[in-house]
MARDOVEX-351647 format. One record per residue: residue in three letters; x, y, z of N, C-alpha, C in turn. Coordinates in steps of 0.05 Angstrom, whole numbers, always signed. Each point is the difference from the previous one (the first is absolute). Example, Ala and Ser with C-alpha at 12.3 -4.5 7.8 and 13.67 -1.06 7.14 Angstrom:
2
ALA;+264;-114;+156;-18;+24;+0;+18;+24;+0
SER;-7;+21;-14;+16;+24;+1;-15;+22;+14
***
This chain:
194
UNK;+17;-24;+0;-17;+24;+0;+17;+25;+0
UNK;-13;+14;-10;+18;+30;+2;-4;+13;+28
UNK;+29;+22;+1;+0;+11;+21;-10;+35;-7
UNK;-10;-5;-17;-4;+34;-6;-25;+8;+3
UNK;+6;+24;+17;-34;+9;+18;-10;+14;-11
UNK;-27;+1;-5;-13;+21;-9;+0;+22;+6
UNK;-2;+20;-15;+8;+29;+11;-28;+3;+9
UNK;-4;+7;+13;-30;+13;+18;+1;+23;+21
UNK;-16;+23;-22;-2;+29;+28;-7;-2;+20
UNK;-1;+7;+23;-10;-6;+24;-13;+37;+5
UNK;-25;+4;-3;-25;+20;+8;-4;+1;+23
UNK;-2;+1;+13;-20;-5;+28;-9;+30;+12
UNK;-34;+4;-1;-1;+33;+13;-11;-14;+21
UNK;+14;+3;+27;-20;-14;+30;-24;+16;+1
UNK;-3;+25;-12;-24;-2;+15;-24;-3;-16
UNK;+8;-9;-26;-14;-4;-24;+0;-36;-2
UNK;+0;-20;+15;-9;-26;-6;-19;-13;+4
UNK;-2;-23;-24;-24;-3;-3;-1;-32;+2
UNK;-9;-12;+8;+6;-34;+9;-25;-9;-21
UNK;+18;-13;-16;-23;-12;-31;+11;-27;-6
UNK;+0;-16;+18;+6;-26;+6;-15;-13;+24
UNK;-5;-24;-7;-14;-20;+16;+19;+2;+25
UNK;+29;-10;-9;+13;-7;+15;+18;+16;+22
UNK;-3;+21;-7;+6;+19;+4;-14;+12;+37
UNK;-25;-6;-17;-20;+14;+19;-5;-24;+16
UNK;-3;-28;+1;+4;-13;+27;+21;+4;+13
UNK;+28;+0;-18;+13;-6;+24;+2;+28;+19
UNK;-9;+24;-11;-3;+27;+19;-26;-10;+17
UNK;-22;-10;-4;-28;+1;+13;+6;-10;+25
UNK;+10;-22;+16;+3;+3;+32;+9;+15;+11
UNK;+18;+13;-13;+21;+28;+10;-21;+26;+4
UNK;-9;+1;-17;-21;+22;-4;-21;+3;+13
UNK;-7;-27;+4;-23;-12;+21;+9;+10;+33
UNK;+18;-17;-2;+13;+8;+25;+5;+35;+10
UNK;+13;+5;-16;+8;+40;+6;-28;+2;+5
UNK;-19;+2;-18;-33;+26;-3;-6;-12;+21
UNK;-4;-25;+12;-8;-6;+24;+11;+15;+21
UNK;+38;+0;+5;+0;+11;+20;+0;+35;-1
UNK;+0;+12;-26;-6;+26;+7;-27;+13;-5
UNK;-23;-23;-13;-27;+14;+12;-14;+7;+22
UNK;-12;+17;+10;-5;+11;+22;-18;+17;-3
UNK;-22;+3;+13;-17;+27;+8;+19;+16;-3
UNK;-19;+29;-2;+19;+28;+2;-2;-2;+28
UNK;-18;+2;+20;+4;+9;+30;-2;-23;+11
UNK;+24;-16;+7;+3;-23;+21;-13;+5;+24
UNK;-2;-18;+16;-14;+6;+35;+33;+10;+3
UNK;-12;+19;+21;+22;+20;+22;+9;-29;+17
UNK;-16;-16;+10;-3;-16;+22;+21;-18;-3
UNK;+23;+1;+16;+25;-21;-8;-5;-27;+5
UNK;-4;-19;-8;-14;-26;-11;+22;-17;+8
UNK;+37;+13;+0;+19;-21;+5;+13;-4;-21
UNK;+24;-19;-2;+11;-5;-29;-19;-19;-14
UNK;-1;+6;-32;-19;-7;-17;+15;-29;-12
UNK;-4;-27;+6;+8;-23;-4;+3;-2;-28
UNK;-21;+3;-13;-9;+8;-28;+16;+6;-20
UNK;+8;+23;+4;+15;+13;-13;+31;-10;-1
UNK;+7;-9;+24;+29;-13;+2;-4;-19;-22
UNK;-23;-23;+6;-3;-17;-25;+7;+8;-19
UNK;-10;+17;-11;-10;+8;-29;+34;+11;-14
UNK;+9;+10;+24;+24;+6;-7;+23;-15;-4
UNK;+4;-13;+17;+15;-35;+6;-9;-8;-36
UNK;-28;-13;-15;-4;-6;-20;+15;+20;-22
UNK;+3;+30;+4;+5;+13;-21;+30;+3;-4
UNK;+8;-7;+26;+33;-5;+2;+3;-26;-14
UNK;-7;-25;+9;-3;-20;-13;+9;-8;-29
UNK;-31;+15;-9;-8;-2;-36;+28;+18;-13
UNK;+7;+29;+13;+27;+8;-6;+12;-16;-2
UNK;+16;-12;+22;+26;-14;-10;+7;-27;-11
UNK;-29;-11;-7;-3;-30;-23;+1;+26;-18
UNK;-4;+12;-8;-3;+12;-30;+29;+16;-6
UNK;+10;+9;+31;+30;+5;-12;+16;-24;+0
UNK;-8;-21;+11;+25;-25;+4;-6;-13;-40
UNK;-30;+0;-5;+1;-7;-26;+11;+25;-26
UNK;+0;+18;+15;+17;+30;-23;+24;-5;+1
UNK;+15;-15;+22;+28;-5;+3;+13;-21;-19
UNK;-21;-20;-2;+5;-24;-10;+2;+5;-42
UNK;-22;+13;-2;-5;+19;-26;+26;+24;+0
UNK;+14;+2;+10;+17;+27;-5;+28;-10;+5
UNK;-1;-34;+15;+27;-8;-3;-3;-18;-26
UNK;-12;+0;-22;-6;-28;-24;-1;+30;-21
UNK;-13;+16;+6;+4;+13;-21;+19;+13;-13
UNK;+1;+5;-30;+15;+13;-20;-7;+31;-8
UNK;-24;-1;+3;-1;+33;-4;-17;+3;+15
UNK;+10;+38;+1;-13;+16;+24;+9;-12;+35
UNK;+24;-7;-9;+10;-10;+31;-5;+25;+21
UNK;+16;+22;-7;+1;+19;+10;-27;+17;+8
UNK;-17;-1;-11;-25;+8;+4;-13;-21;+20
UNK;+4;-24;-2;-25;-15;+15;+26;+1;+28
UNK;+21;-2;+2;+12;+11;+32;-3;+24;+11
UNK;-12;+27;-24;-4;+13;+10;-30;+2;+17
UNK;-14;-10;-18;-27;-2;+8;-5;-25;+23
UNK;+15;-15;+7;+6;-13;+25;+3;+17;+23
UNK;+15;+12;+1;+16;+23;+11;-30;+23;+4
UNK;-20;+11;-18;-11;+16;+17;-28;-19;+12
UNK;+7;-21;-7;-34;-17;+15;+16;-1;+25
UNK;+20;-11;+8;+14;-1;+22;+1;+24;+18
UNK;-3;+29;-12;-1;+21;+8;-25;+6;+13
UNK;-12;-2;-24;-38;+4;+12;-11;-17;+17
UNK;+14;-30;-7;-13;-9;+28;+3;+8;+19
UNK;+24;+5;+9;+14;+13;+26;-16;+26;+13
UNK;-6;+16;-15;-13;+20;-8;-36;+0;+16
UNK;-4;-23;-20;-37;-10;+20;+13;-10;+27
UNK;+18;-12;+0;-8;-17;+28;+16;+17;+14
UNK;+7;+26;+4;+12;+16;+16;-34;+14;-2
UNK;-11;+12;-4;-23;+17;-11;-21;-17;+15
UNK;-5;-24;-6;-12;-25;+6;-5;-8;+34
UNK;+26;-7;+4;+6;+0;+24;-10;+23;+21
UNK;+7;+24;-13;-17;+26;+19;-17;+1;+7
UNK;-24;-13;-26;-24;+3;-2;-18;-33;+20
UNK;+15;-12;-3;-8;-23;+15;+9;+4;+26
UNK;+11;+18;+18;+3;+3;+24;-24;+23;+5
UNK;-7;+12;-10;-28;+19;+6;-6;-8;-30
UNK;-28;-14;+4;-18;-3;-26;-10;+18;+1
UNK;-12;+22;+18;-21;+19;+2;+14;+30;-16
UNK;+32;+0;+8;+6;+30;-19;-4;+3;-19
UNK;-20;+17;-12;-4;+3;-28;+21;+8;-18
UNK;+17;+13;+9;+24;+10;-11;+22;-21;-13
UNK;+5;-15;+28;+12;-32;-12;-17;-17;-22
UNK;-17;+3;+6;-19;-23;-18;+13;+15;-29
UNK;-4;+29;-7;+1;+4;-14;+26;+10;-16
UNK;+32;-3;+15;+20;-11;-3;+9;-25;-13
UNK;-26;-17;+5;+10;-23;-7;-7;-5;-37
UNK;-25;+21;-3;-2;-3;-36;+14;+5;-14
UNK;+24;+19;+2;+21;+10;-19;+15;-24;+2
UNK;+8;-10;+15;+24;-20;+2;-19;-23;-14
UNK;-20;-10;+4;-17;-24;-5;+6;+0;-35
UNK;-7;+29;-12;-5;+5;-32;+33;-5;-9
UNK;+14;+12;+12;+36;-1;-7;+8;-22;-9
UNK;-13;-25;+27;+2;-27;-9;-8;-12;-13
UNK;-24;+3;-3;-17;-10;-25;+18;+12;-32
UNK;+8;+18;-1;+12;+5;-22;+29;-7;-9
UNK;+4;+5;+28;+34;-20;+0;-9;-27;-14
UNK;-13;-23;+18;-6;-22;-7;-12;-5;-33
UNK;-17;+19;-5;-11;-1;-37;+15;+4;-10
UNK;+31;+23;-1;+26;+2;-7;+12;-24;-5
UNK;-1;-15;+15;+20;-23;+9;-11;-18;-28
UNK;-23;-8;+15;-19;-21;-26;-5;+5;-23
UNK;+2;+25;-15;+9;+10;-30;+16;-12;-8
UNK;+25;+12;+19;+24;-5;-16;+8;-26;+7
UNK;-16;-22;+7;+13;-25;+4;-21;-15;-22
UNK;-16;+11;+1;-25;-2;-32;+22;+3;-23
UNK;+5;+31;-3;+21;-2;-15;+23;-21;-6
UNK;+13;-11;+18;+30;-12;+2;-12;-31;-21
UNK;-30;-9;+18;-13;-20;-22;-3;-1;-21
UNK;-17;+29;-8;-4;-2;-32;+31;+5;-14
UNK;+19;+11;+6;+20;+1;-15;+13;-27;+5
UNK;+1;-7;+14;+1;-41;+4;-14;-14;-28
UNK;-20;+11;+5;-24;-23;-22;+15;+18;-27
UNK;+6;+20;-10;+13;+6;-18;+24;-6;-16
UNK;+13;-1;+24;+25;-8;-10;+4;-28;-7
UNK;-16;-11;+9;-8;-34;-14;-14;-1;-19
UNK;-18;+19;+0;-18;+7;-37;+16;+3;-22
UNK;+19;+26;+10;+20;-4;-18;+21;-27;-7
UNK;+10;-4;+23;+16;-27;-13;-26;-24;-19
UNK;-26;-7;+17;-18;-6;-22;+1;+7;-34
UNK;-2;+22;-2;-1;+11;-23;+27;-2;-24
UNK;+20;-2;+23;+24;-6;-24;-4;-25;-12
UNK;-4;-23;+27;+1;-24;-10;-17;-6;-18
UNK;-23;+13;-5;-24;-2;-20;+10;+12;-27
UNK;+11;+19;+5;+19;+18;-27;+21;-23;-8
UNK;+9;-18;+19;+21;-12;-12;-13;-24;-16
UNK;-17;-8;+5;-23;-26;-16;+0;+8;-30
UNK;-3;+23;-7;-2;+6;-19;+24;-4;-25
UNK;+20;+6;+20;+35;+1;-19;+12;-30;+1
UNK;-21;-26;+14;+20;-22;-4;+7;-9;-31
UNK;+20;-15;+6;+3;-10;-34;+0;-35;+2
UNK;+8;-8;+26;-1;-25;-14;-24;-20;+19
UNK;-11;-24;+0;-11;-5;+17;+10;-10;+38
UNK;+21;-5;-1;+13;-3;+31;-2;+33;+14
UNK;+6;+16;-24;+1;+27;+15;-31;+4;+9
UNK;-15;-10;-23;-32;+17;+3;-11;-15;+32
UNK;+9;-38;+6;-5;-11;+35;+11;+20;+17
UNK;+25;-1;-4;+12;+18;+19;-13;+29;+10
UNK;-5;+22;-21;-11;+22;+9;-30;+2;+6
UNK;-18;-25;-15;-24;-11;+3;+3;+0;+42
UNK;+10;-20;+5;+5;-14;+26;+7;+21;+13
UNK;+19;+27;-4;+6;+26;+7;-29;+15;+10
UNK;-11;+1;-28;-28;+10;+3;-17;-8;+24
UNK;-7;-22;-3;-23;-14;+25;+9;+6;+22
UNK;+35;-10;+7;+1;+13;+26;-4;+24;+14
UNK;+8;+23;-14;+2;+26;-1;-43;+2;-2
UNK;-15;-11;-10;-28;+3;-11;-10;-10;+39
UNK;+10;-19;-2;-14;-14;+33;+10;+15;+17
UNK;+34;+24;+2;+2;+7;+28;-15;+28;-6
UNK;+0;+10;-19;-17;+25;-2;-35;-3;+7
UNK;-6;-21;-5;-26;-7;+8;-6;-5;+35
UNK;+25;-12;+7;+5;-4;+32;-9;+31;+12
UNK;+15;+19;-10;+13;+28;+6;-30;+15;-5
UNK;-13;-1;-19;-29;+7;-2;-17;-9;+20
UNK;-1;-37;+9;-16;-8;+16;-1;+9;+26
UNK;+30;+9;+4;+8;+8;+25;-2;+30;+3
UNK;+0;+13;-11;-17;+25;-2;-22;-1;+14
UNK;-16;-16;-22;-39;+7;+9;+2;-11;+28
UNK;+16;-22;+2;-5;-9;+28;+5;+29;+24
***
């Protein structure tokens, strides 16, 4: 197989994304689930101090959680990959940030559930991460499709080369070239949708 990577721009406006994938959007939906849970709230909480809110530690414990399976699997994706190395460590680098970020924010707010102020500390940092994390999953979307590419391409030579055999041993040989190259690109598709 070839070692030559596709050239691919890398765009990204954070505050312009738009999640237009299946896959995309589960693997954000417990995360997401999790945050709006812990920063919805009435506007006027009871005054009445109720105690530490068990709840909320949960909720947070889960959101720390779902973070760091999704950075331990960005790690795994950013040590195999060929392109955009540098971008998906960077984008490691600010989910790591933002988490830190909620559960400093987080933490405040789960020692008085009742401050409205904290509660509402904790949405900026909640959105940061959420966008860190959709950051992350682009460009590891990305690192795939230029994966499934760069095997299209090697596909496509070998199909270009079917055409130029001359004798019949050559035509098995690049034939047999073909199928293989036909079955792992089909793997690489299946494994996609999956």
């Amino acid at each position: 197989m070839s070692t030559k990577v596709p050239n691919i721009g890398l765009k990204i406006d954070p505050r312009n994304l738009q999640i237009q994938t299946v896959t995309v959007e589960k693997l954000l939906e417990p995360l997401i689930i999790q945050v709006t849970t812990l920063v919805n709230c009435p506007q006027n909480p009871s005054s009445k101090k109720k105690g530490r809110s068990k709840r909320a530690r949960v909720l947070l414990a889960s959101v720390e959680e779902a973070t760091w399976n999704l950075l331990d699997k960005g790690e795994k994706i950013a040590k195999e990959a060929v392109v955009f190395k540098e971008e998906l460590h960077a984008a490691l680098a600010d989910v790591r940030k933002e988490s830190q970020a909620l559960q400093v924010s987080a933490e405040a707010f789960t020692s008085d559930p009742c401050s409205l102020p904290r509660r509402q500390a904790v949405v900026p940092a909640a959105r940061s991460l959420l966008a860190a994390v959709t950051r992350l999953l682009i460009l590891a979307d990305m690192v795939d499709v230029a994966y499934l590419l760069q095997h299209l391409t090697v596909f496509q030579r070998t199909f270009e080369s079917l055409r130029n055999v001359s004798s019949k041993s050559d035509l098995q040989k690049t034939y047999q070239k073909f199928q293989k190259d036909l079955e792992n690109l089909d793997y690489l598709a299946y494994k996609r949708q999956q």
